[in-house]
N, C-alpha and C positions, 0 to 999 in steps of 0.2 A: 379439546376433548372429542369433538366430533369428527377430526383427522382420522383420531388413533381407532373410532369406533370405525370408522370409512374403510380402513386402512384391513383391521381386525375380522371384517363381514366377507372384504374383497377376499383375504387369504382363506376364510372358511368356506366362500362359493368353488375358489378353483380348488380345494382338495375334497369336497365332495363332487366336483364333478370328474376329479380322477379315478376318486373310489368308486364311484356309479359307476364305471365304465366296464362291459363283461369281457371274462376272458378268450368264453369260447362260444359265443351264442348270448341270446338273450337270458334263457334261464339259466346261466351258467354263472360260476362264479364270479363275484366281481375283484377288480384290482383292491378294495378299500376292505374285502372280506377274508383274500388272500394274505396282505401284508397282515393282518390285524393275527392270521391260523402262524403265520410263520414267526412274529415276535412273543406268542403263548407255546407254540414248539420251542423255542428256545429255551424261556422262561421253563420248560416244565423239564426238558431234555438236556441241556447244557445249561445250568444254573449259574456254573464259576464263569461261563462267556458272559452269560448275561449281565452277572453281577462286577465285570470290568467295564461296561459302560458307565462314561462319565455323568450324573445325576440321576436319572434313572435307574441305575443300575444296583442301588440299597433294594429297591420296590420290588425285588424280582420273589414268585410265589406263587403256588397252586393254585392258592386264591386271585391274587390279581391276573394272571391267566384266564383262567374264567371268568372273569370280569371284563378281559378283553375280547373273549369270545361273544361276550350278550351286547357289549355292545356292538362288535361286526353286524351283530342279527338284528340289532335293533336298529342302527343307525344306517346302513348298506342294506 
């Protein structure tokens, strides 16, 4: 158990430290707030791409869009 929690902590430090990382400056956007605008573009602009993704791709919606925007903002 404690493997998979070791295992689970390590892969969530190195993708918030990609997402941290700014695109153009400090105050600038970051990589983790970028990816997060360009998969709720999708979701909200191309619905039938979205909704070809395998698992994911039932969840696609206005709403979860905006839910991935708050959390860009909140998490990044």
């Amino acid at each position: 158990m404690s493997q998979i929690k070791a295992t689970v902590q390590n892969a969530s430090n190195k993708l918030y430290t990609v997402g941290g990382k700014h695109i153009a400056g400090q105050h600038s956007l970051t990589t983790g707030e970028a990816i997060c605008v360009v998969i709720a573009g999708i979701m909200i602009f191309a619905p039938t791409l979205f909704k070809k993704i395998p698992l994911v791709g039932k969840y696609a919606s206005v709403t979860a869009a905006f839910i991935i925007l708050i959390l860009a903002l909140v998490i990044w």
